[in-house]
N, C-alpha and C positions, 0 to 999 in steps of 0.2 A: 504494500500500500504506500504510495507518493503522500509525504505530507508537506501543506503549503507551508511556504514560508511566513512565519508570523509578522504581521502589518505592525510598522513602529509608527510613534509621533515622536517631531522632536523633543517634545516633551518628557518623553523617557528617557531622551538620553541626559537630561538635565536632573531628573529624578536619579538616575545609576549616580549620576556625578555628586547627588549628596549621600545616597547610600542605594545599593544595588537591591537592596529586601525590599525596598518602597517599591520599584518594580514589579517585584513576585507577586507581595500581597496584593496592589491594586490591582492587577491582571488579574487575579482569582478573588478577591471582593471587591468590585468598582462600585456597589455600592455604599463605602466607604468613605471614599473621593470626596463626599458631600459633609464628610466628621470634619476631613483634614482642609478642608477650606472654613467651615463653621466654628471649629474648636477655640478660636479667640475671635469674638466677633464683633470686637473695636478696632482690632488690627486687620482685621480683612476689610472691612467699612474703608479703614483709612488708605488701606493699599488699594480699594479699590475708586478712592479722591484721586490719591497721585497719580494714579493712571488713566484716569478719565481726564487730569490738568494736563499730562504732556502727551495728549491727545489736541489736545487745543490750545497748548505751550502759543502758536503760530500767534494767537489773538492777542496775547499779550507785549510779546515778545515786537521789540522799539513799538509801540503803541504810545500814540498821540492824546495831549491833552485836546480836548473840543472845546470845553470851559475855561476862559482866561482865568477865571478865579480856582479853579478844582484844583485839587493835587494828585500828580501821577497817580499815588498808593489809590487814590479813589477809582478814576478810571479802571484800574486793574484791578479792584474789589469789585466791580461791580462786573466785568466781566470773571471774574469768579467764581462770584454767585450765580449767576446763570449757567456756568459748566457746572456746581454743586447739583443746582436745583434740578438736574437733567438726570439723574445716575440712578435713580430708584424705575427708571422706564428703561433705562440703557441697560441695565443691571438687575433686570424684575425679578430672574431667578434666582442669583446671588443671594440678593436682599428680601428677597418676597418672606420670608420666617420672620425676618428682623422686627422687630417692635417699632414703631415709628417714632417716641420718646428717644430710644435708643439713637436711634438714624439721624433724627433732627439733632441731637446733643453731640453728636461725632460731625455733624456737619457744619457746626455753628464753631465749635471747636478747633476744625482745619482751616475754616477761612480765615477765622481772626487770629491764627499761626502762622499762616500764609503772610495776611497783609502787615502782620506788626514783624514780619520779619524783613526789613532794608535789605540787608545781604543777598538774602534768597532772591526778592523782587530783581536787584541791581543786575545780580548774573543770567536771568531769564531772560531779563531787557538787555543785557549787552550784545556788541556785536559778535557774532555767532556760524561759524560756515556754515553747519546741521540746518540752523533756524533759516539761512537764508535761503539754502535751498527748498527748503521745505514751502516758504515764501512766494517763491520762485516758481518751483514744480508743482507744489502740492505732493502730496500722498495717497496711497491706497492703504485702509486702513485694516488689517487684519485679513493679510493676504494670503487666502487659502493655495497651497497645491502639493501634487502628490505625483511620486515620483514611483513607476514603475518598473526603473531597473532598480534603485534601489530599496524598495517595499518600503518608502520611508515618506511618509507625512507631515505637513506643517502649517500654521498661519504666520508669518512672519507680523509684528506689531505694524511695522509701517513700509513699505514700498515706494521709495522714491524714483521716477524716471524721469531722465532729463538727455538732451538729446544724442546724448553718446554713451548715459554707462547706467545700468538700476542699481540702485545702492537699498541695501537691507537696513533698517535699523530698529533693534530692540528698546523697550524701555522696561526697566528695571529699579523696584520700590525699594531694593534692600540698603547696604550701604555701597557706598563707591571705594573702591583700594586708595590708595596716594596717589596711584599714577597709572595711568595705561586700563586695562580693564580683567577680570577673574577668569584665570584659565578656563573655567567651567564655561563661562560667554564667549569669548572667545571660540571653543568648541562650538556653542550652540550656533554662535554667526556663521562658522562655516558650514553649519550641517542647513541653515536658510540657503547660503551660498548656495549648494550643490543642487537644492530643490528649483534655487531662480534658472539655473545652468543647464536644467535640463527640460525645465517649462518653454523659455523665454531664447532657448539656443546661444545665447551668450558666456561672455565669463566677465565673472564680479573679481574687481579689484580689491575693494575696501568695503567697510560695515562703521555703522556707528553704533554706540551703547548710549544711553540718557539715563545715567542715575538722576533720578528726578528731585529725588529727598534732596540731593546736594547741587543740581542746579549745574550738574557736570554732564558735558555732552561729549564723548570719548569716538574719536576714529579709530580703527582698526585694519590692518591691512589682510586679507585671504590670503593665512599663509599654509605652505605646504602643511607643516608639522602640523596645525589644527584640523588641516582637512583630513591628515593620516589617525588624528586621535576620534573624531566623528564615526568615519567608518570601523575603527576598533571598539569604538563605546557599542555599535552598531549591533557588529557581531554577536558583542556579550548581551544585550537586550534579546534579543534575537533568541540565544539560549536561553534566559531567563523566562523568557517569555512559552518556551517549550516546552519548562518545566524543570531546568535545572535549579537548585537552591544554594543563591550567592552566599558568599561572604558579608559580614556587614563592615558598613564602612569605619575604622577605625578613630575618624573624625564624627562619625553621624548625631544627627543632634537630635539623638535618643530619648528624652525627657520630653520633647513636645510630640513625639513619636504617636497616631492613634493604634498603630502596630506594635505598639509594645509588648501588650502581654502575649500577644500570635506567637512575636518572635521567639521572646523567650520561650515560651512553651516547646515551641516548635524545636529550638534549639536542646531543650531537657529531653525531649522524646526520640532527635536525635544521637543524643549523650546516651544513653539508655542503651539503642540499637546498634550503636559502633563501638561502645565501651570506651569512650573517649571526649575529650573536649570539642564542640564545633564553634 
């Protein structure tokens, strides 16, 4: 009997890269999926502000007073609140459980962090390659496609074309490194890369990353070494996904884990049957 090759998203390879058992269990309980987005539900709320703002970074970003009297931070408050006031329609499944007290107090919360933060505003507003092209081009936003030689799937966050090159670019809630961007992204831009390369018949030179929280908009270049780590992430999802039982990640951040008690168990039942530590 032929069996298919198991269908990846990039997303799992982003999952292997904080720990390869996130893989296994989602694969075998996806209904799951909906603990580990739910399990802090001020921080998904907020993760899911900052992603809807550098979505709409463009509005902000060198924006005009209209009011000789207004001040900047205004203008840019007010367009704020109307990306806020959008995300419970944008995001109905997400937030459809959320308590509206809740939603409303997490949402009053980020904008008046937003606007009372100078710094953050300054860097938004400043001049920007990412932003101007984005300006420029425009985007395609949550750019579906799917690659059949490599059984590999994606939505890349934004898709820029401009008249010689598509540039991928992620956006990213967590924190930004000091410099450059996390191997793990890196990985993931090249595995968008290979998807655009083989949709669209071209080849992507560069990717950008948008740590949003910090107002950092990172270039990147498509380099060999990430594309050769993609399709090795690849493989090993690939097997996990068939049914082999990884390693956990020696860095994993096992305490917010909703896989916890699987694993360990999973891991004693294995201890048992091999007479040995897994």
């Amino acid at each position: 009997m032929v069996h298919e090759t198991p269908k990846v998203k990039v997303s799992d390879l982003t999952q292997y890269g904080i720990c390869p058992r996130l893989v296994y269990f989602r694969a075998r309980e996806p209904e799951h999926t909906e603990l580990i987005i739910s399990s802090n539900e001020r921080s998904m709320i907020e993760r899911i502000l900052w992603k809807e703002l550098a979505f709409n970074l463009h509005k902000i970003y060198g924006c005009e007073v209209t009011d000789e009297v207004a001040e900047p931070e205004k203008t840019a408050k007010s367009i704020i609140d109307e990306i806020v006031d959008g995300v419970e329609h944008i995001y109905k499944k997400e937030l459809d459980a959320v308590a509206e007290s809740v939603l409303d107090d997490v949402k009053r919360e980020f904008v008046c962090s937003i606007v009372e933060d100078e710094a953050w505003l300054s860097k938004a507003r400043a001049e920007n390659e990412l932003l101007e092209r984005q300006q420029m081009w425009g985007y395609d936003r949550e750019h579906a496609m799917v690659s059949e030689k490599l059984r590999l799937s994606g939505s890349v966050d934004k898709l820029i074309t401009t008249e010689n090159e598509l540039i991928p670019c992620m956006v990213k809630t967590g924190k930004s490194p000091e410099y450059g961007i996390w191997p793990n992204d890196r990985m993931q831009l090249a595995a968008y890369a290979m998807l655009i390369e083989e949709t669209f018949e071209t080849t992507v030179q560069k990717g950008f990353v948008e740590y949003i929280r910090a107002a950092e908009f990172r270039e990147s270049p498509i380099r060999r070494k990430d594309r050769a780590r993609a399709l090795q992430t690849l493989k090993h999802v690939r097997r996990i996904k068939s049914g082999a039982y990884p390693d956990k990640n020696v860095k994993a951040p096992c305490a917010n884990c909703v896989f916890l008690d699987r694993c360990d168990t999973r891991k004693t039942i294995l201890s048992k049957l091999l007479g040995k530590n897994v």
